[in-house]
LODOKOL-881375 format. One record per residue: chain; residue in three letters; x, y, z of N, C-alpha, C, O, CB in turn. Coordinates in steps of 0.05 Angstrom, whole numbers, plus 5000, padded with zeros to 4 digits. Glycine has a CB too. Example, Ala and Ser with C-alpha at 12.3 -4.5 7.8 and 13.67 -1.06 7.14 Angstrom:
  ch   aa   npx   npy   npz  capx  capy  capz   cpx   cpy   cpz   opx   opy   opz  cbpx  cbpy  cbpz
   A  ALA  5264  4886  5156  5246  4910  5156  5264  4934  5156  5285  4934  5169  5226  4911  5181
   A  SER  5257  4955  5142  5273  4979  5143  5258  5001  5157  5268  5023  5161  5282  4988  5114
REM end
This chain:
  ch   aa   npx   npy   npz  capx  capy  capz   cpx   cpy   cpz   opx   opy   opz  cbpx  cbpy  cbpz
   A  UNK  5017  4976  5000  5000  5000  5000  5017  5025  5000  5013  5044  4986  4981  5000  5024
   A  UNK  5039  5023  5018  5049  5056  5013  5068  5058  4991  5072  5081  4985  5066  5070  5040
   A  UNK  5082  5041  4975  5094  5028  4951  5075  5050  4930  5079  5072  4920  5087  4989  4948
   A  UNK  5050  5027  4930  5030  5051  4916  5033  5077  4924  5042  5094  4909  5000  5047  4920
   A  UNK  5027  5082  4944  5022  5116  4957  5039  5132  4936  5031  5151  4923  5037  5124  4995
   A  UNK  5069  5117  4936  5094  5133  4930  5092  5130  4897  5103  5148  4884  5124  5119  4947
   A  UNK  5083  5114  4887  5081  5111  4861  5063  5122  4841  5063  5122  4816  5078  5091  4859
   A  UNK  5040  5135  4865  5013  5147  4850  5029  5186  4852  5025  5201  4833  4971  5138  4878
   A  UNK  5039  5191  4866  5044  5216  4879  5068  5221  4865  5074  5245  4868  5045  5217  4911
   A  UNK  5086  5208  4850  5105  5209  4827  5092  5219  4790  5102  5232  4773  5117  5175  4828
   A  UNK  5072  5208  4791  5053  5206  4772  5041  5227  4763  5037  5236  4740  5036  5191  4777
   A  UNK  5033  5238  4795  5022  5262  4797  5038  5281  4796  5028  5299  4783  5008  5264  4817
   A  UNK  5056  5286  4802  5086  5304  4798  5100  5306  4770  5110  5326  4761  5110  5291  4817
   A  UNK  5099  5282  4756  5112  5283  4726  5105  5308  4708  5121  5322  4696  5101  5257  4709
   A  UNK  5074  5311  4709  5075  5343  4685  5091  5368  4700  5104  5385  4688  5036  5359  4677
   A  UNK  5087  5368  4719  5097  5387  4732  5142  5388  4731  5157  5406  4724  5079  5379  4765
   A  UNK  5148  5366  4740  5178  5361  4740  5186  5365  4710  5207  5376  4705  5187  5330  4750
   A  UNK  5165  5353  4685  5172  5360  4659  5173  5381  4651  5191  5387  4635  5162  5352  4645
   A  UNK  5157  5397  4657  5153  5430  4653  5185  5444  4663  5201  5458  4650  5122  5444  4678
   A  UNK  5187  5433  4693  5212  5449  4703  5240  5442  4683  5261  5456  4682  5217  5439  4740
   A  UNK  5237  5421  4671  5255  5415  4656  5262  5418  4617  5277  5409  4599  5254  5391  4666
   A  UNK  5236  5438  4622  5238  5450  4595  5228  5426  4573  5234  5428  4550  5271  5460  4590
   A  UNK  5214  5406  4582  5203  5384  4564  5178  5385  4578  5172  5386  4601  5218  5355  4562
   A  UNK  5158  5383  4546  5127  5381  4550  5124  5347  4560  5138  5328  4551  5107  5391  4516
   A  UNK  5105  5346  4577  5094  5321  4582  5099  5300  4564  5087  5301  4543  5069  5323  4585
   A  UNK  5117  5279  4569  5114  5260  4545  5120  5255  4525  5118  5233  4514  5100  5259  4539
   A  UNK  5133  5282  4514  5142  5282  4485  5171  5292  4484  5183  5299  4464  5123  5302  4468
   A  UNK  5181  5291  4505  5217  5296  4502  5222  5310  4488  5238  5303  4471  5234  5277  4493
   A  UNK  5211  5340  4488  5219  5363  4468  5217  5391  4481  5195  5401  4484  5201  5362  4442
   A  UNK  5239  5403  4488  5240  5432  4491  5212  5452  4473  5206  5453  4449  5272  5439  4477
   A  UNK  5205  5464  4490  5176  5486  4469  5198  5502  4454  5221  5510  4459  5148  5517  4493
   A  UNK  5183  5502  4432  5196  5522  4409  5211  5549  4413  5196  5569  4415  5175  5529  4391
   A  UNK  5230  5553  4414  5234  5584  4414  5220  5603  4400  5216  5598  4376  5256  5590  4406
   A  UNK  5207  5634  4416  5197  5646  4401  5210  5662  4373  5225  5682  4376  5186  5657  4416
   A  UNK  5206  5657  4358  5207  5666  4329  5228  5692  4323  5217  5697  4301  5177  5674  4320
   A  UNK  5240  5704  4324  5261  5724  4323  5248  5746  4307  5241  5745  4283  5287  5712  4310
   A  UNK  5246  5766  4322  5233  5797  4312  5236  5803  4291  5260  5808  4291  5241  5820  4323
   A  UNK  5225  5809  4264  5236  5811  4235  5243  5851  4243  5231  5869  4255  5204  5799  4203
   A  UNK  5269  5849  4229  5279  5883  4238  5256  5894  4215  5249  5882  4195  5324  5896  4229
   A  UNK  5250  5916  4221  5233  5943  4201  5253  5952  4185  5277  5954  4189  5219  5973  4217
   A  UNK  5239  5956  4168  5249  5969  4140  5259  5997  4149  5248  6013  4164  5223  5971  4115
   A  UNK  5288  6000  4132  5310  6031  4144  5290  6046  4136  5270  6032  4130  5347  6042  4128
   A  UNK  5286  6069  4133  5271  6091  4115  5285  6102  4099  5273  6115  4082  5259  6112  4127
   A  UNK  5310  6101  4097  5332  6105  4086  5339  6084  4056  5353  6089  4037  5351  6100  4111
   A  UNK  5323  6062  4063  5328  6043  4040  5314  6051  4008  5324  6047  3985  5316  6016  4051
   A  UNK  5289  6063  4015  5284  6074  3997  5293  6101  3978  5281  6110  3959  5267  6073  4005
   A  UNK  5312  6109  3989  5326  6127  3981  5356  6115  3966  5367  6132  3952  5328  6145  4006
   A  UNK  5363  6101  3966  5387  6087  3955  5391  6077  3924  5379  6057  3916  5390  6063  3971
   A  UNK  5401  6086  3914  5410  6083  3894  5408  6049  3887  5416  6031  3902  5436  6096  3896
   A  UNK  5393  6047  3858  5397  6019  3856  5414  6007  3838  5418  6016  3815  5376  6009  3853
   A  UNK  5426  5984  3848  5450  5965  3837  5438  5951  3814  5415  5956  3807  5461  5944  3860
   A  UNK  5453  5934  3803  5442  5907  3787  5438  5887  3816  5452  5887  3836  5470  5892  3760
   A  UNK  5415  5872  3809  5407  5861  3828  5382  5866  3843  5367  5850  3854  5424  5862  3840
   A  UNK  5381  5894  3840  5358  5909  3857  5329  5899  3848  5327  5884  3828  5359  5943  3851
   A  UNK  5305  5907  3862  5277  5903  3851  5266  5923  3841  5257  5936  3860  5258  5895  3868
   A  UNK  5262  5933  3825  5260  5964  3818  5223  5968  3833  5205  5952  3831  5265  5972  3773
   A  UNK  5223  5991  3843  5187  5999  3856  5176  5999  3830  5181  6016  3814  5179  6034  3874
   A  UNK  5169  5989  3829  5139  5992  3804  5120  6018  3814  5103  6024  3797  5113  5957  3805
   A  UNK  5120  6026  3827  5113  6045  3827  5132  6072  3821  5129  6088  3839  5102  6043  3847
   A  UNK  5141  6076  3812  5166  6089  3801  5147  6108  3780  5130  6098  3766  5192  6066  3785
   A  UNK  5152  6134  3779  5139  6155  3768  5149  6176  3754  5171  6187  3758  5129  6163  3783
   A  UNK  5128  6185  3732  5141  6204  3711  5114  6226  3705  5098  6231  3723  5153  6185  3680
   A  UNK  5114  6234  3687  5099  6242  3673  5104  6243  3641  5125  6251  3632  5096  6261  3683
   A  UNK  5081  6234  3621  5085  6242  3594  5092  6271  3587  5096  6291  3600  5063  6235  3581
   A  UNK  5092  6264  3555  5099  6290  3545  5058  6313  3541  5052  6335  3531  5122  6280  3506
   A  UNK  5042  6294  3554  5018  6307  3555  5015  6318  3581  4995  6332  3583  4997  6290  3547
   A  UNK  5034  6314  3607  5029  6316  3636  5020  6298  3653  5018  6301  3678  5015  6332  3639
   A  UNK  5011  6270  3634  4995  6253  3650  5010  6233  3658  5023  6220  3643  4971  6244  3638
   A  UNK  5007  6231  3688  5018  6213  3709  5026  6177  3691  5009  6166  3677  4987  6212  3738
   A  UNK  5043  6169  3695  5047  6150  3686  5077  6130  3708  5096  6142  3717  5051  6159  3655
   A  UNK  5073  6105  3709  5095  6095  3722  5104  6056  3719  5087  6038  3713  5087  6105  3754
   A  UNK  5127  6052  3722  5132  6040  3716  5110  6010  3714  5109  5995  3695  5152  6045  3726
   A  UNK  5095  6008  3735  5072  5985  3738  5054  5979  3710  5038  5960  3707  5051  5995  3762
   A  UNK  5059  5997  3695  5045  6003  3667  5047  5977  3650  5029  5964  3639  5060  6029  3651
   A  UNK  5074  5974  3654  5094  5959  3641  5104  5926  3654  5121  5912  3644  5118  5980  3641
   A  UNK  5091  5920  3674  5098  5897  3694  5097  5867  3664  5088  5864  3642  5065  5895  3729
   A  UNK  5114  5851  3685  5104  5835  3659  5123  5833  3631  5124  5815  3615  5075  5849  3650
   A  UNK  5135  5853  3633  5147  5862  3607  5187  5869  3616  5197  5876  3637  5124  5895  3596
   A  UNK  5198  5866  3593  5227  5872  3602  5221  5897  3592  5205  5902  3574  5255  5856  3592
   A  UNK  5239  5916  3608  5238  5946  3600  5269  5947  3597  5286  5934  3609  5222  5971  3624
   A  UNK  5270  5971  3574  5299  5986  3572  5292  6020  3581  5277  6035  3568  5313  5982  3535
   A  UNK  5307  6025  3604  5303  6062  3600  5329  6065  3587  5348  6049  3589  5300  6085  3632
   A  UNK  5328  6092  3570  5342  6100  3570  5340  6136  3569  5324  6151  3559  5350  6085  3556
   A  UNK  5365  6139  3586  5359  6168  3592  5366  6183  3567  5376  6169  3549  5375  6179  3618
   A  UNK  5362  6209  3562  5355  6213  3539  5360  6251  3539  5357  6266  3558  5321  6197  3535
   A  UNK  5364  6255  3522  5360  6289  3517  5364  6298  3481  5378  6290  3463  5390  6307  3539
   A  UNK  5345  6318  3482  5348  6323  3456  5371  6338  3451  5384  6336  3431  5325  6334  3445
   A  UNK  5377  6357  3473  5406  6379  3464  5428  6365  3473  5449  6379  3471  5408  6411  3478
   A  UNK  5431  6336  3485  5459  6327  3472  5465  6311  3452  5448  6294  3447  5472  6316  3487
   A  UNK  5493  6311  3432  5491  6310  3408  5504  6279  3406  5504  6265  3386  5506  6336  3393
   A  UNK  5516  6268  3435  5517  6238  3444  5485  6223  3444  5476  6205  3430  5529  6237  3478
   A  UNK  5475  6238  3462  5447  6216  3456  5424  6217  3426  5407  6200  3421  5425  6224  3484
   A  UNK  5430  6243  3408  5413  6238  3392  5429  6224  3372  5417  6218  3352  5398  6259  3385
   A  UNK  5461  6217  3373  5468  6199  3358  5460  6174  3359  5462  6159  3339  5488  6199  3357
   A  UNK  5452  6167  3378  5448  6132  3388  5417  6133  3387  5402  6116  3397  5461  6120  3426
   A  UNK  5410  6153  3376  5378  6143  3367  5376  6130  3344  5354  6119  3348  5357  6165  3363
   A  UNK  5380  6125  3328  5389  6106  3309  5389  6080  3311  5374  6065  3300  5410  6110  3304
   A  UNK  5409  6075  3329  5414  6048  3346  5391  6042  3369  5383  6020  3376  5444  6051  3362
   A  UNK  5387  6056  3375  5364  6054  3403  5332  6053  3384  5312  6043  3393  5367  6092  3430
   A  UNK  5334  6063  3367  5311  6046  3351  5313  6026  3336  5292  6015  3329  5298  6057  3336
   A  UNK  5331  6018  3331  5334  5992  3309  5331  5974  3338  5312  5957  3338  5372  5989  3286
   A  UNK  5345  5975  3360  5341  5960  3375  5314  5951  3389  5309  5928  3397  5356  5965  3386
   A  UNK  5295  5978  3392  5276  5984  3398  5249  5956  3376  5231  5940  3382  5278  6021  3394
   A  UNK  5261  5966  3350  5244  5950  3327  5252  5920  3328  5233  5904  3333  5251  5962  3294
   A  UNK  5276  5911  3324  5285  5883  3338  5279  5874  3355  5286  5851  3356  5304  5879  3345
   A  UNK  5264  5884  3377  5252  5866  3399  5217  5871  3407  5201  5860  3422  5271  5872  3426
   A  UNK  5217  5894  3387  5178  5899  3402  5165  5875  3401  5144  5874  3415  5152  5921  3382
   A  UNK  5173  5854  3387  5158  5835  3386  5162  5810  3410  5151  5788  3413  5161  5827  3360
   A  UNK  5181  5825  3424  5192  5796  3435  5179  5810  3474  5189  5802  3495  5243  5790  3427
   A  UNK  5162  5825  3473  5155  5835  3505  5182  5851  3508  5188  5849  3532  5151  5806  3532
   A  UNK  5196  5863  3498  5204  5891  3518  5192  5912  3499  5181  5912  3477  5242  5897  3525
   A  UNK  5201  5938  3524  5191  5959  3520  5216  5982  3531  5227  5984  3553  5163  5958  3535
   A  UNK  5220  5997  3504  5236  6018  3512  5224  6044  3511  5205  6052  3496  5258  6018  3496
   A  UNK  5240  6060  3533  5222  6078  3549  5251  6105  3549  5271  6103  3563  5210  6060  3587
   A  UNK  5247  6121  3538  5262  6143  3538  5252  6169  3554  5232  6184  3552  5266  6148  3512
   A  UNK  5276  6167  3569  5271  6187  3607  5289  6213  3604  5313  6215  3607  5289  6166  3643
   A  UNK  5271  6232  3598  5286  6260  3597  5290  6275  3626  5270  6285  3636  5269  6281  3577
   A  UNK  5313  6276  3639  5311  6287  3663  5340  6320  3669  5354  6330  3686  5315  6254  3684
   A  UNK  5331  6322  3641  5345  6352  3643  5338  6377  3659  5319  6390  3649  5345  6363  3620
   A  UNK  5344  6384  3674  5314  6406  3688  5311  6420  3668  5291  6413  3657  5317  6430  3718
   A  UNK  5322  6439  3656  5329  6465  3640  5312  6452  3612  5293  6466  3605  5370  6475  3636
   A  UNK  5313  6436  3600  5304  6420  3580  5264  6420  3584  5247  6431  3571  5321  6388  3584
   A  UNK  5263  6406  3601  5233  6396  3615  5223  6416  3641  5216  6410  3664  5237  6361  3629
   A  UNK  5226  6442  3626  5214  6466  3648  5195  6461  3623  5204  6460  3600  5232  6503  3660
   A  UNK  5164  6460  3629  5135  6466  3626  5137  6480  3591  5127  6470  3572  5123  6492  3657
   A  UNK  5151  6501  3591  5149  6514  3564  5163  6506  3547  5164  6518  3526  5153  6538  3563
   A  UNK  5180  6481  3552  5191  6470  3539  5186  6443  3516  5198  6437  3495  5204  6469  3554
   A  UNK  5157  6429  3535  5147  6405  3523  5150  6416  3497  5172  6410  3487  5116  6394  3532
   A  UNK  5136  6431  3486  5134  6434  3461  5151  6437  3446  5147  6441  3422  5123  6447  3456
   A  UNK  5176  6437  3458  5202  6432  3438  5205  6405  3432  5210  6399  3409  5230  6442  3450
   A  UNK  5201  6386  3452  5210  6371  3457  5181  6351  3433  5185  6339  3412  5217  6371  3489
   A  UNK  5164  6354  3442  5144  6350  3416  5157  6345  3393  5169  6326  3384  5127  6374  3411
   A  UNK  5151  6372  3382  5173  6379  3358  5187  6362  3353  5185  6351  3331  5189  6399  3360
   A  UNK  5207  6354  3371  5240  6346  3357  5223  6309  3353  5224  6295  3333  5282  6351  3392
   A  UNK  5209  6302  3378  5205  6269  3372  5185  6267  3343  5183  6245  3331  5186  6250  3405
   A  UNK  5171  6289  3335  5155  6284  3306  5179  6286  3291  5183  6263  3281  5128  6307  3295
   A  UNK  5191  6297  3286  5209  6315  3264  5232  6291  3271  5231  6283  3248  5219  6355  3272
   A  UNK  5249  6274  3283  5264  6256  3288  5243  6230  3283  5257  6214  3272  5278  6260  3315
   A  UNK  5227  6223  3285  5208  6204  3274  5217  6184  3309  5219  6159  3306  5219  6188  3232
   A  UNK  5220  6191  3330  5222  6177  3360  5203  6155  3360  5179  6161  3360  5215  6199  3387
   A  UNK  5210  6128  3360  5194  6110  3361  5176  6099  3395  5155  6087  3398  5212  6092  3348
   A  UNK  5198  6108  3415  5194  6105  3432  5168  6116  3451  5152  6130  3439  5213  6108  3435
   A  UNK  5161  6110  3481  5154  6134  3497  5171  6149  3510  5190  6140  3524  5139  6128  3514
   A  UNK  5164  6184  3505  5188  6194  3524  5174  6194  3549  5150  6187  3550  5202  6226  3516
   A  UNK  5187  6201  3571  5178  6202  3595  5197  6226  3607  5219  6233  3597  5179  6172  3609
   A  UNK  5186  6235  3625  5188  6264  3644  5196  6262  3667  5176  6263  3682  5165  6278  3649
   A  UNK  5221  6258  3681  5232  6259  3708  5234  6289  3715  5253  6304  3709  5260  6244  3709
   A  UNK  5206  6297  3734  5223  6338  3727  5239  6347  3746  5253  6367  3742  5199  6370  3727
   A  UNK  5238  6329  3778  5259  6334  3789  5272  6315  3800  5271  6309  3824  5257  6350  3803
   A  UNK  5289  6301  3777  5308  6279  3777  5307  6257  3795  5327  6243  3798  5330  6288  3779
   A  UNK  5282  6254  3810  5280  6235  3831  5288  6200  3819  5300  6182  3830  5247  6238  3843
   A  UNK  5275  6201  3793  5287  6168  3777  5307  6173  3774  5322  6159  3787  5276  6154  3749
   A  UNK  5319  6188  3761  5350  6202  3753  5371  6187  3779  5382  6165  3779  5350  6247  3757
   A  UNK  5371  6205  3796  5377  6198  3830  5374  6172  3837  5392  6159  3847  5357  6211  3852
   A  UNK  5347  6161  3831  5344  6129  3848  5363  6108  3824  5376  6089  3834  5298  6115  3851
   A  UNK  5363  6113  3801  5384  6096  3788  5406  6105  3781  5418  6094  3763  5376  6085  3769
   A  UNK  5418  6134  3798  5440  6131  3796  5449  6151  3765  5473  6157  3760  5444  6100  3799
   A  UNK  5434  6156  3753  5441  6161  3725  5442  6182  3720  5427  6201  3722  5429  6153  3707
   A  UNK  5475  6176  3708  5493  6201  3700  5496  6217  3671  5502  6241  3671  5519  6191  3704
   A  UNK  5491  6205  3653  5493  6214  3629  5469  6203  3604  5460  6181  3600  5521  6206  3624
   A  UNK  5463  6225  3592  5457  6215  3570  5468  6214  3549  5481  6233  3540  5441  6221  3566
   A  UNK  5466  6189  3534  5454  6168  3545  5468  6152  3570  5492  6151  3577  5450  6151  3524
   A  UNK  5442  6138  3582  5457  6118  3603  5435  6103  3615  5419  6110  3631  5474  6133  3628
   A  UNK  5437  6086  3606  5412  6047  3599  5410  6035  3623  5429  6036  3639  5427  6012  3576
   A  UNK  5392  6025  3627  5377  6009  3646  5367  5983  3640  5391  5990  3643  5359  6021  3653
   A  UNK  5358  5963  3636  5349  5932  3634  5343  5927  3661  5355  5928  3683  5372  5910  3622
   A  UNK  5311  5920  3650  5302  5912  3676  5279  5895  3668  5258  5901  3656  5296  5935  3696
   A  UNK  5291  5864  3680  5278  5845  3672  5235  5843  3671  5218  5860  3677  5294  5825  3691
   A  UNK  5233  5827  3666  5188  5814  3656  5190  5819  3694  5173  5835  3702  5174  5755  3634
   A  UNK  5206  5809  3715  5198  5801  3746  5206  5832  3759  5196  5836  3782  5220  5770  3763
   A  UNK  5220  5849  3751  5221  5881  3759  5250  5880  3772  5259  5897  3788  5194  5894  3784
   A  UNK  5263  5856  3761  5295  5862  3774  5308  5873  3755  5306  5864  3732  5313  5836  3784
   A  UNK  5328  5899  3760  5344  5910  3738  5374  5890  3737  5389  5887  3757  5349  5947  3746
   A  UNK  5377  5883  3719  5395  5867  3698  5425  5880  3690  5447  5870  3689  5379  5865  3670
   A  UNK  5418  5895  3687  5450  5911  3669  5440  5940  3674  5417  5948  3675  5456  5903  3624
   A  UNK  5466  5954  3676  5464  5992  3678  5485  5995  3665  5505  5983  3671  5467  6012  3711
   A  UNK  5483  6014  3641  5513  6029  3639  5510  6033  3604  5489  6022  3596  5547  6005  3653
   A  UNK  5521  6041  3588  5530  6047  3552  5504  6032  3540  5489  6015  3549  5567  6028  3538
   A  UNK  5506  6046  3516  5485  6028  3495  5511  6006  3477  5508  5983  3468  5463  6057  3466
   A  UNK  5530  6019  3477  5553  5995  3460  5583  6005  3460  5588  6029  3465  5545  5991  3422
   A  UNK  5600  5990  3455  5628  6004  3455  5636  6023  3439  5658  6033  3445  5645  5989  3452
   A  UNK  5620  6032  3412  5624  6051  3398  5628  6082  3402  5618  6097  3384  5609  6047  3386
   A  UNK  5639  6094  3421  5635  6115  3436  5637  6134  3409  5614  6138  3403  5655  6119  3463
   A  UNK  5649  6144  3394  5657  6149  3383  5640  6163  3351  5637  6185  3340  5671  6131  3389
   A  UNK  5632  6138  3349  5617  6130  3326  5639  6137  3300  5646  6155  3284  5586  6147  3326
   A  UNK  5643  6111  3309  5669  6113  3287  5672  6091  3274  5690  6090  3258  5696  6118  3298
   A  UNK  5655  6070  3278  5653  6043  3266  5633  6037  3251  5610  6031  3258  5654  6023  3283
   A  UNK  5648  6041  3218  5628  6034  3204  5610  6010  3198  5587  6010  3190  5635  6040  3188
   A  UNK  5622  5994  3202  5610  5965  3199  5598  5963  3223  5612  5968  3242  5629  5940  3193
   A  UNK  5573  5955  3226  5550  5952  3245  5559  5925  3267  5552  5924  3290  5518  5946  3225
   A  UNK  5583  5898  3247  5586  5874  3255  5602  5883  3266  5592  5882  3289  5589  5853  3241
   A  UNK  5626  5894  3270  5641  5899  3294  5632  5918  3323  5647  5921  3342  5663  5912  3282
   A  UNK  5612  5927  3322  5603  5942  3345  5595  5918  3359  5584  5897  3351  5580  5966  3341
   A  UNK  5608  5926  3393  5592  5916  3410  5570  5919  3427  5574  5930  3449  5602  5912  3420
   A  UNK  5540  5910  3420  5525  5926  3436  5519  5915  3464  5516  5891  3462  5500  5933  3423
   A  UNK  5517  5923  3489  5518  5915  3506  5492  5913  3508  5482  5892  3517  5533  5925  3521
   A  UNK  5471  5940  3497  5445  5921  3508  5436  5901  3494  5420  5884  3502  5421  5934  3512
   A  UNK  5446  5903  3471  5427  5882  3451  5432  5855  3470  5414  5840  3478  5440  5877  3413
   A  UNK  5465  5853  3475  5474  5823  3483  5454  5823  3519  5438  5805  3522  5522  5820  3485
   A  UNK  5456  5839  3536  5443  5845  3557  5413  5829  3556  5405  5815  3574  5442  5876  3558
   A  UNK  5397  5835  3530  5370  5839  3537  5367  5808  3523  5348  5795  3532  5353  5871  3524
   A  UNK  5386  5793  3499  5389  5768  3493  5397  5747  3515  5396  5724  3508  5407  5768  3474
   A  UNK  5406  5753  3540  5412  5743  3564  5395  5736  3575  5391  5713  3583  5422  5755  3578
   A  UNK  5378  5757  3577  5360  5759  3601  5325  5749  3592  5307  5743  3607  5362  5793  3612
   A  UNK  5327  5751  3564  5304  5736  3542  5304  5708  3543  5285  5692  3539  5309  5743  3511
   A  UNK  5336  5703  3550  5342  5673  3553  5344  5654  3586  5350  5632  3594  5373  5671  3537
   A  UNK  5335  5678  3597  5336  5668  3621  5355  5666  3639  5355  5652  3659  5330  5652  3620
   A  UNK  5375  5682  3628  5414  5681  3647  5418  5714  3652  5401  5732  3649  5452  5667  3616
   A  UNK  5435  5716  3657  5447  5723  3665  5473  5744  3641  5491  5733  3629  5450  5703  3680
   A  UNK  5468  5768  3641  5485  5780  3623  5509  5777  3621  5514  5767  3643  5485  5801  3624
   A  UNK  5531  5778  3608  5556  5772  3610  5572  5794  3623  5590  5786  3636  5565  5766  3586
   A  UNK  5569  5816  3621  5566  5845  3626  5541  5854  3641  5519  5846  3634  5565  5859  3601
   A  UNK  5544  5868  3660  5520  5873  3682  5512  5901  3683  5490  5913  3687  5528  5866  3712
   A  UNK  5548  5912  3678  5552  5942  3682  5577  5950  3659  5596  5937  3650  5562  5949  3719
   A  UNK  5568  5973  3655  5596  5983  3645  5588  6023  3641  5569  6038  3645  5606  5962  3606
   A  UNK  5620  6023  3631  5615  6057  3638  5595  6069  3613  5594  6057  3592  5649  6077  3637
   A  UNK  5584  6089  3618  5562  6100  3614  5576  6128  3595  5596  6137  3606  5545  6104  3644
   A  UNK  5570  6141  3569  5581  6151  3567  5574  6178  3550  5587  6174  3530  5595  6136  3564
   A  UNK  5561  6204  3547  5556  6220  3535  5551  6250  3553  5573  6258  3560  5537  6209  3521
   A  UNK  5530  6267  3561  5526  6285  3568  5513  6285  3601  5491  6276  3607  5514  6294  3547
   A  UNK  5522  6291  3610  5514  6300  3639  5490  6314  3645  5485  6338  3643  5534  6316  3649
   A  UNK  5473  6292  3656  5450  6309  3664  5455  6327  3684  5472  6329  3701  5428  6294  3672
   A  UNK  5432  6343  3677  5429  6376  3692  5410  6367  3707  5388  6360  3699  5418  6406  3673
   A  UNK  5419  6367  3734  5401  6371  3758  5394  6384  3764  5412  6401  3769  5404  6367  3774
   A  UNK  5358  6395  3773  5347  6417  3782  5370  6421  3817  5379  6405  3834  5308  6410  3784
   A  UNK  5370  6454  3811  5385  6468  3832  5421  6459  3831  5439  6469  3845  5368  6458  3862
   A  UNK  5422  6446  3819  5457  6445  3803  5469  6470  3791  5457  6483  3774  5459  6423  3775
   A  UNK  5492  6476  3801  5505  6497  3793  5510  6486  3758  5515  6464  3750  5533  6504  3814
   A  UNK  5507  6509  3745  5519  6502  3718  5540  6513  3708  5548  6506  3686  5504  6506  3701
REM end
């Protein structure tokens, strides 16, 4: 009888001794640690300059050459090329040429090239209508688009026009930097130029990875609103 006593009153103590020992009743297992605090987003992150690699915001914003609000989400789905763009430098309206042939070589294949004027002095209000002008009268195949105070300019970093962007159908940007090695334009034969986006956007159509991600960028210096000139 007291055998029992001592055997029932052990029994009765087990959830309790298991608990003190960091094991649930029965099942020989420590309770889970609680889950580790996910840190908040810097506020600062959104302000950073983006790399190859980056997710670009689809919400990313411009205006047409009519004023009307437009942004990158337009386009989801789709590989985009920006390229930054100005009519009064005499680097980027040479590579319009090339930036439409390339433009016509792939409309069929889902991208979309998107030409980003972010001159301040250029895209002050009384100006659209120059800018009008020059894309009828140049026959511009593209959309231009309106950065008026260089905030896309700034978030990718971009220094010159021209100076390209690739950014894949999932909104990751691919390659930054030149439309091809021809700086110059000094190579007559079309087969010796290297174009970096053509090969870039054949990469990334194919599902890899560019061979080239980045390279230097090379024509006229955008004018930033409130930049000394």
């Amino acid at each position: 009888m007291h055998r029992n006593w001592i055997t029932a009153s052990l029994l009765a103590l087990a959830p309790a001794l298991a608990l003190a020992q960091g094991k649930p009743d029965g099942q020989g297992k420590p309770p889970a640690a609680p889950a580790p605090a996910k840190a908040a987003p810097h506020a600062d992150d959104a302000k950073k300059p983006y790399v190859v690699g980056s997710m670009i915001d689809p919400a990313t914003a411009f205006v047409d050459l009519e004023g009307k609000a437009r942004t990158l989400k337009e386009f989801a789905g789709k590989t985009v090329v920006l390229d930054f763009w100005s009519i009064e430098c005499p680097v980027s309206k040479g590579y319009e040429a090339r930036l439409t042939q390339l433009a016509n070589d792939y409309a069929g294949k889902g991208v979309v090239f998107l030409a980003v004027d972010a001159n301040s002095g250029e895209i002050a209000d009384e100006g659209y209508a120059k800018i009008k002008d020059y894309v009828k009268t140049a026959k511009v195949p593209y959309t231009i688009l309106i950065d008026k105070k260089n905030a896309v300019a700034d978030r990718f970093d971009a220094q010159t026009t021209p100076h390209v962007f690739v950014i894949d159908d999932k909104g990751k940007l691919r390659y930054a930097g030149g439309v091809d090695d021809d700086e110059s334009f000094k190579k007559t034969d079309p087969k010796t130029v290297k174009s970096f986006v053509r090969e870039a956007l054949d990469a990334v159509l194919a599902g890899k990875d560019p061979a080239q991600t980045t390279t230097k960028p090379h024509g006229c210096s955008i004018k930033r609103a409130g930049a000394k000139s």
